[in-house]
NUVOPA-512091 format. One line per field, with one value per residue (C-alpha): residue number from 1; residue in three letters; x, y, z. Coordinates in Angstrom, 1 decimal. Example, Ala and Ser with C-alpha at 12.3 -4.5 7.8 and 13.67 -1.06 7.14 Angstrom:
! residues 2
selum c(1,2)
drenro c(ALA,SER)
X c(12.3,13.7)
Y c(-4.5,-1.1)
Z c(7.8,7.1)
This chain:
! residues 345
selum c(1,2,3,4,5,6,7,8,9,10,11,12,13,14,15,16,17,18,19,20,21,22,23,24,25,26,27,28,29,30,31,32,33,34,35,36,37,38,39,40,41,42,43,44,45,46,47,48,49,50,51,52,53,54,55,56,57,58,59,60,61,62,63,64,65,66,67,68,69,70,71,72,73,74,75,76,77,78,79,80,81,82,83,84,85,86,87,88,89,90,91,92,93,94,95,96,97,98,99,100,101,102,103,104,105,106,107,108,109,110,111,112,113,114,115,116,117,118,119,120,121,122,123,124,125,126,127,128,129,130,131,132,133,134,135,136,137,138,139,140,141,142,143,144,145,146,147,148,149,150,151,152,153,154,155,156,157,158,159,160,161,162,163,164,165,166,167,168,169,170,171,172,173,174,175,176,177,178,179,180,181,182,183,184,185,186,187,188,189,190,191,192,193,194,195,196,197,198,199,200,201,202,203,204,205,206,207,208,209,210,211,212,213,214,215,216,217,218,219,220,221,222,223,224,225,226,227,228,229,230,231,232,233,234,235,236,237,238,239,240,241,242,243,244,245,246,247,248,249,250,251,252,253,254,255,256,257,258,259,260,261,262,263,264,265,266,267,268,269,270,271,272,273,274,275,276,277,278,279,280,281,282,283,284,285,286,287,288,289,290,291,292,293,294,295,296,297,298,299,300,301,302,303,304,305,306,307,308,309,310,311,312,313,314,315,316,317,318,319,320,321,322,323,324,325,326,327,328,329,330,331,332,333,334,335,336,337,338,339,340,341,342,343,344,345)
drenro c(UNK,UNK,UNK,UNK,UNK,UNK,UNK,UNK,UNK,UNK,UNK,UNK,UNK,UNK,UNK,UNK,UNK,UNK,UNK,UNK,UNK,UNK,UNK,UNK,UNK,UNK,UNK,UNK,UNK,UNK,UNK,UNK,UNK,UNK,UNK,UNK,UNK,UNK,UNK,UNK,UNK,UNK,UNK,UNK,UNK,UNK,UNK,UNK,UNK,UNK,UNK,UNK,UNK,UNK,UNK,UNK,UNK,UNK,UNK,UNK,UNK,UNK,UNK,UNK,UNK,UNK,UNK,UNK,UNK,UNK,UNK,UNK,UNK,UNK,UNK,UNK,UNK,UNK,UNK,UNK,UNK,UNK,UNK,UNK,UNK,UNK,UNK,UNK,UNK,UNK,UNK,UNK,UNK,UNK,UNK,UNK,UNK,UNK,UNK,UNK,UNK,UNK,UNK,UNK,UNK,UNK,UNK,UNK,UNK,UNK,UNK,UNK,UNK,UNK,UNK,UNK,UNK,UNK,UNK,UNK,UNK,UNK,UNK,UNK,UNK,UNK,UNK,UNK,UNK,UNK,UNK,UNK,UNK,UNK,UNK,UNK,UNK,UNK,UNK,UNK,UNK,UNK,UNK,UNK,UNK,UNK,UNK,UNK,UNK,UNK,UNK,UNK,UNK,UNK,UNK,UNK,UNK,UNK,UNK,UNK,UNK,UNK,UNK,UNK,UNK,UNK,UNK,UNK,UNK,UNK,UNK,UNK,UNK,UNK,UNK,UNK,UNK,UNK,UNK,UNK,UNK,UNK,UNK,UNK,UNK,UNK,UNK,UNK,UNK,UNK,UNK,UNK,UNK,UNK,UNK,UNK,UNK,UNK,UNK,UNK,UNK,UNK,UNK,UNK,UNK,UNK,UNK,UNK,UNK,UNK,UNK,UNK,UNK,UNK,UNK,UNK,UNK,UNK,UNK,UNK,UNK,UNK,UNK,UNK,UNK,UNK,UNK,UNK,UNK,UNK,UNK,UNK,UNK,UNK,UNK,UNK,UNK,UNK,UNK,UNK,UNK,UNK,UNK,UNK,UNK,UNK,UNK,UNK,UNK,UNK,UNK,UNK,UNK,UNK,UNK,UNK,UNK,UNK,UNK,UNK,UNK,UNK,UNK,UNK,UNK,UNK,UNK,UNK,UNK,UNK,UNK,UNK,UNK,UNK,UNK,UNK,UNK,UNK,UNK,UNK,UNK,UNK,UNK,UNK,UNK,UNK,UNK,UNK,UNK,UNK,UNK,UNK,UNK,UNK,UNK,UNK,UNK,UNK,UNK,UNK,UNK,UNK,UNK,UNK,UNK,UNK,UNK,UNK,UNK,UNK,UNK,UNK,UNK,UNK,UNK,UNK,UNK,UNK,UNK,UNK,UNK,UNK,UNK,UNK,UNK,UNK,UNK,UNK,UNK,UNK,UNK,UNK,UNK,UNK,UNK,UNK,UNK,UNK,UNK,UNK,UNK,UNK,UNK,UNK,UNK)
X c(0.0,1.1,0.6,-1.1,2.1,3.8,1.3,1.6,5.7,5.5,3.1,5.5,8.0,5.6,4.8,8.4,9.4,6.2,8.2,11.1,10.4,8.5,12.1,13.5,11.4,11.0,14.6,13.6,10.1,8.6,5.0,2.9,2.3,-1.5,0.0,2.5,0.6,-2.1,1.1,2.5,-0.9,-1.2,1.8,1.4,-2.3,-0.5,-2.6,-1.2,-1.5,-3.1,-1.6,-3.5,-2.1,-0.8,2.6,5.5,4.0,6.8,4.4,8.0,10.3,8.5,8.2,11.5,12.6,10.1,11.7,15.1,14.1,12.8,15.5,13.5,14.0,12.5,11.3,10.5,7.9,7.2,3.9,4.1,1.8,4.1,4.3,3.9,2.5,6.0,7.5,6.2,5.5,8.7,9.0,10.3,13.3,15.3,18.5,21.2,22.9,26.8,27.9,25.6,24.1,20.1,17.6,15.4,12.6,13.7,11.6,13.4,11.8,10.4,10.6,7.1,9.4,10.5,9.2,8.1,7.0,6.6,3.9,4.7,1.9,-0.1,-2.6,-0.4,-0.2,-3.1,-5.7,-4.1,-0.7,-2.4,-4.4,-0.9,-0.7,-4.4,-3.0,0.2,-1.6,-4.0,-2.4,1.5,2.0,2.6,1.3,3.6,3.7,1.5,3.9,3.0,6.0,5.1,6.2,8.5,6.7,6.3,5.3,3.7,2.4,2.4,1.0,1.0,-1.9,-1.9,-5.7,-5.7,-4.3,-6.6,-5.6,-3.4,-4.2,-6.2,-8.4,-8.0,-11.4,-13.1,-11.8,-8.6,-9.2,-11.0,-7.5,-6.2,-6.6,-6.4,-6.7,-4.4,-5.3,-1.9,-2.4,-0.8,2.1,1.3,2.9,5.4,6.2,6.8,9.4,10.9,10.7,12.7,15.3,16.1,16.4,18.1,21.5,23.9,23.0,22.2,20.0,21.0,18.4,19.1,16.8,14.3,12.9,13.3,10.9,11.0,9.9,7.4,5.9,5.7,4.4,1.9,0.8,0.6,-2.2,-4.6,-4.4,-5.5,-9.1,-11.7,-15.7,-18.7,-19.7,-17.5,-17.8,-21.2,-20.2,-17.9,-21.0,-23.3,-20.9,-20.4,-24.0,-25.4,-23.3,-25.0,-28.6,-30.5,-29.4,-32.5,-29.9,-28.7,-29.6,-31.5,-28.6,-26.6,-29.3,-29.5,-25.8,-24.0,-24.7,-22.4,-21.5,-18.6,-18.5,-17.1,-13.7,-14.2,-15.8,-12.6,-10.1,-11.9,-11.2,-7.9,-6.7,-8.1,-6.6,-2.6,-3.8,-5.1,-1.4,0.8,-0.9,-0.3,-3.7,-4.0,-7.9,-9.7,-12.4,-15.0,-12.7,-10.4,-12.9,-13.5,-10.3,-9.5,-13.0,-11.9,-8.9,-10.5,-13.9,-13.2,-12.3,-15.1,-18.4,-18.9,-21.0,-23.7,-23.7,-25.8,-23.5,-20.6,-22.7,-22.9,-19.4,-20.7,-17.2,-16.7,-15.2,-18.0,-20.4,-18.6,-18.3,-21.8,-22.3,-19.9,-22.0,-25.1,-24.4,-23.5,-22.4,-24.4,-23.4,-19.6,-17.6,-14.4,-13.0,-13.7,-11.1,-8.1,-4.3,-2.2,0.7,1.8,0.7)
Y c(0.0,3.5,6.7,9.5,11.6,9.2,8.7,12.9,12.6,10.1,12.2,15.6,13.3,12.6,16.3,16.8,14.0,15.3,18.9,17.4,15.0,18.2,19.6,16.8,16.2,20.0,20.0,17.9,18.3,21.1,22.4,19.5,19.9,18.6,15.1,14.9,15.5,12.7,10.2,10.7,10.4,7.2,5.9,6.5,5.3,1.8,2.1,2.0,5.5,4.9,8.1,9.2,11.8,12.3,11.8,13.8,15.0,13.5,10.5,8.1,10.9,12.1,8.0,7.3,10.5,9.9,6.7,8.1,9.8,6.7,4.3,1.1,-1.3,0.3,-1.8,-0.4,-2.8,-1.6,-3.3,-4.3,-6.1,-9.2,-9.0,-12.4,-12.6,-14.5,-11.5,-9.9,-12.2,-14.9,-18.1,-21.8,-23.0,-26.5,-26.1,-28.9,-29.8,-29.3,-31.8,-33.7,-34.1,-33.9,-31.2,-29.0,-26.9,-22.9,-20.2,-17.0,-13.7,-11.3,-7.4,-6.9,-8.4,-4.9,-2.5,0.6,-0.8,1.2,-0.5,2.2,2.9,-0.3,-0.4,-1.3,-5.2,-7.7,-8.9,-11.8,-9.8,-7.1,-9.9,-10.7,-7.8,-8.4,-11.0,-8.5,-5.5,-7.0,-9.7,-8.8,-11.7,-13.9,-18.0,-19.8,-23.7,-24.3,-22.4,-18.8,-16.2,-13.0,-9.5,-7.0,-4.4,-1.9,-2.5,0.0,-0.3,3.4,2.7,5.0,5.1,6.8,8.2,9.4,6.7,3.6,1.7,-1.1,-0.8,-2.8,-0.8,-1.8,-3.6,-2.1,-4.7,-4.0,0.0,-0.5,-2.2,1.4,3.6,6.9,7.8,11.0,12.7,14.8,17.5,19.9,22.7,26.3,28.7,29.7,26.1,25.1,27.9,26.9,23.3,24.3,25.8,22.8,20.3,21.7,22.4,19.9,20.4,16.8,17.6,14.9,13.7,12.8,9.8,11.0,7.9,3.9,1.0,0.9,4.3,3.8,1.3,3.0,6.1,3.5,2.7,5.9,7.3,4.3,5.5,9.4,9.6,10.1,12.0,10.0,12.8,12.4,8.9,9.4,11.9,9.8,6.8,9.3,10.6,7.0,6.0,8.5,7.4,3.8,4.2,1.4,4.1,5.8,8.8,8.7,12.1,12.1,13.4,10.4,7.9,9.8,9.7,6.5,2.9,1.9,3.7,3.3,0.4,0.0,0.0,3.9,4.5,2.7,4.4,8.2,7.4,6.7,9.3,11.8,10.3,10.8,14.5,15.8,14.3,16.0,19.2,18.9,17.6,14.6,14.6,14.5,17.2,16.9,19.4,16.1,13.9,16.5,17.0,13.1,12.8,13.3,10.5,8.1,8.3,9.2,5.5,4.2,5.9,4.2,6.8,5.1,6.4,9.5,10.6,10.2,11.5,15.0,15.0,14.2,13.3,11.5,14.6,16.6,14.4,14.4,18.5,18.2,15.6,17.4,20.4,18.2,16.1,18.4,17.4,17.5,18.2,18.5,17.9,17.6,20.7,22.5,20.3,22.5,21.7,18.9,20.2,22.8,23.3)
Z c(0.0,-1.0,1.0,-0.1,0.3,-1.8,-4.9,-4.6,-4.7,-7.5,-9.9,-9.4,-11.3,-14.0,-14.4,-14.3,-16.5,-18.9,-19.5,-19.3,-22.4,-24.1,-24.0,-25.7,-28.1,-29.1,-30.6,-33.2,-33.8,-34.2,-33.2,-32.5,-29.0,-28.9,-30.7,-28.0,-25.5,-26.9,-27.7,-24.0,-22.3,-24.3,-22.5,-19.3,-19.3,-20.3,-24.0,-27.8,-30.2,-33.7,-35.7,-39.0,-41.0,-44.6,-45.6,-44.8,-41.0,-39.3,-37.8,-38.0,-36.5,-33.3,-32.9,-33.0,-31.3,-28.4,-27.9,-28.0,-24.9,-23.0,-22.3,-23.7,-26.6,-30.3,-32.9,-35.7,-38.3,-42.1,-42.7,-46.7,-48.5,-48.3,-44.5,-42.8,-39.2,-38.1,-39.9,-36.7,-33.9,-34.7,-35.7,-34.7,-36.5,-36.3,-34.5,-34.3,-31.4,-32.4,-29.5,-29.4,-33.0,-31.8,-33.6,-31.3,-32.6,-31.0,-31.4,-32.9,-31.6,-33.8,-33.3,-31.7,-28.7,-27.8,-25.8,-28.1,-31.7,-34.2,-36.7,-40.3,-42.3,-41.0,-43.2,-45.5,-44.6,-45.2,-42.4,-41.5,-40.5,-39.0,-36.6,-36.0,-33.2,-31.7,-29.3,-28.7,-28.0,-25.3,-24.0,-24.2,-25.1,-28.7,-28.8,-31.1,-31.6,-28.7,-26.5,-24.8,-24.7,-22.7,-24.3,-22.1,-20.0,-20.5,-24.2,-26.5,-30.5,-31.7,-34.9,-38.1,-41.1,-44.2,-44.6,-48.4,-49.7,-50.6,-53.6,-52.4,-48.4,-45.7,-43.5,-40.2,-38.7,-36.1,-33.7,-33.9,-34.0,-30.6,-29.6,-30.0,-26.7,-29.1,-32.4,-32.8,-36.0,-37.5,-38.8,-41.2,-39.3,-39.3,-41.8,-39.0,-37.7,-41.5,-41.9,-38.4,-39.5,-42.8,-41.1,-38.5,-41.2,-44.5,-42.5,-41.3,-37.4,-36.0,-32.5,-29.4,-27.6,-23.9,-22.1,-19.5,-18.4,-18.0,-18.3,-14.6,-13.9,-16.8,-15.1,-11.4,-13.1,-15.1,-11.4,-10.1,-12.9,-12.1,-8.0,-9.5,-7.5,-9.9,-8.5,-8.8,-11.0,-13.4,-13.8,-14.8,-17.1,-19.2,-19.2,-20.1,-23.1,-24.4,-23.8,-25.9,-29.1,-28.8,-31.2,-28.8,-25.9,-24.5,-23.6,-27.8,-29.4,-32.7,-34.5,-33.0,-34.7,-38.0,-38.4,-37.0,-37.7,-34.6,-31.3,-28.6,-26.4,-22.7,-23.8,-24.8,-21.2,-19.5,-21.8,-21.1,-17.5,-18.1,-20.3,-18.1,-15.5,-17.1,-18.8,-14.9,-13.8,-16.7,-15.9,-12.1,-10.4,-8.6,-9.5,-12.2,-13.8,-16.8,-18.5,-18.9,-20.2,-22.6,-23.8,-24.8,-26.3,-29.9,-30.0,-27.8,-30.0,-33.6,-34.3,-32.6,-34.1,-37.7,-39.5,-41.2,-45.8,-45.4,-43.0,-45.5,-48.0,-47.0,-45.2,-41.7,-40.0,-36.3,-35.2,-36.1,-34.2,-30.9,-31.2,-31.0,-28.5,-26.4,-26.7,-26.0,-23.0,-19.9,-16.5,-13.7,-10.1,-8.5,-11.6,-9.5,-10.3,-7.4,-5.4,-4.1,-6.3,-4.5,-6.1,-8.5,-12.0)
């Protein structure tokens, strides 16, 4: 059991560790900050980023560069058309015994057995070798010839998709998009970022990033967000938010059944919880307001309301349906945000 004073010590080193990575990160990538902040609440709320942007937004570099600053094993996966699933998970091979002459089967670990995958452009890679990563993702672990191998913790897939390119991909099904906590949409940089982002990488300057964190500070930190007390109140917010995208819901709006053919399931609920849980740490609070379930509503629910065709007809997007159900569903009673700071912002 932890003391209060402790789970209080141990999220001022996540807040620290949190602008202490921004740092890092900010020599080599440039602007961003909402993506980072998404990527990095991912993490700590022990859940795997789904980013979706067009090419050339740096999606691979602030990867890579994030785990730079995180002293764990990287992996990083191009998903091709030809992928196989042992491509990713491993596979058994025959070894002989040298001295003795016998032949073993030994199984050969792919590169999902590292702690920070990146999974490039996977939509790229049929079904079968996307499938591959379902077990992975929720389990941590990969089942090959009968025989169980567990993944090393902490273990992340921050996963990168290509949205305006069709011919020749796989959309991912929804049951592996709900495997994703968020869904962080990139978007392109300002005019001023662009010119700051041309002069950083047309010169010969190489930027060194320093590590911030390990896997086992990851992992206490990991622990620390789950003990981040959470208001009735606010609870019942997030349920009502997810309720109300499911058409059989009596809460569901009309706009919600005229535009969606599928709503959120608990998964969304549990992962609102959590990433408000990590965001109200990063900023400095050890509770947790509405104005936090608000703020990860977009990434952890554009991926999981499949507009029905006449909403794709007339250009009805995810995002535009949770502005309004934001705008729709209020909280009622203490929202937790009247709770005094435990520590500074």
């Amino acid at each position: 059991m932890t003391t209060q004073s402790q789970d209080i010590e141990a999220a001022q080193r996540l807040t620290e560790a949190y602008k202490t990575i921004r740092r890092e990160l900010g020599k080599q990538i440039i602007g961003m900050d909402r993506v980072i902040d998404e990527m990095l609440i991912c993490i700590f709320s022990r859940g795997h980023c789904l980013l979706v942007g067009v090419p050339g937004l740096a999606k691979t570099l602030l990867i890579s560069s994030l785990a730079k600053t995180l002293s764990l094993s990287f992996a990083r996966i191009q998903f091709t058309p030809d992928l196989m699933p042992a491509d990713i998970t491993g596979t058994e091979v025959i070894q002989e015994d040298k001295a003795t002459g016998q032949r073993a089967f030994k199984f050969l670990r792919g590169p999902v057995f590292a702690n920070v995958i990146l999974a490039d452009e996977i939509n790229r890679t049929p079904p079968k070798t996307q499938a591959a990563l379902l077990e992975a993702m929720q389990e941590h672990q990969v089942t090959a010839g009968g025989r169980k191998y567990s993944l090393d913790e902490p273990f992340f897939v921050l996963a990168t998709e290509n949205p305006i390119e069709q011919e020749g991909t796989y959309p991912l099904p929804e049951a592996q998009l709900d495997r994703f906590m968020f869904n962080v949409r990139v978007d392109y940089p300002s005019s001023t970022e662009e010119l700051e982002i041309m002069r950083l990488t047309t010169t010969t300057a190489v930027p060194t990033l320093h590590t911030v964190l390990g896997g086992e500070e990851i992992l206490a930190l990991q622990e620390t967000v789950r003990r981040v007390p959470v208001a009735d109140p606010v609870l019942q917010y997030a349920v009502q938010l997810v309720r109300a995208t499911r058409l059989d819901s009596d809460e569901a709006p009309a706009f919600i059944k005229e535009s969606l053919s599928w709503g959120a399931g608990p998964r969304a609920t549990q992962n609102l919880i959590l990433g408000a849980k990590a965001r109200a740490l990063l900023q400095g609070r050890f509770h947790v307001s509405t104005e936090d379930i608000r703020s990860v509503a977009h990434p952890v629910l554009r991926h999981r309301l499949i507009t029905n065709y006449s909403a794709e007809a007339e250009g009805i997007t995810s995002d535009r349906i949770i502005d309004r159900l934001l705008g729709t569903v209020r909280a009622g009673g203490d929202d937790g945000g009247k709770l005094p700071e435990v520590f500074g912002s």
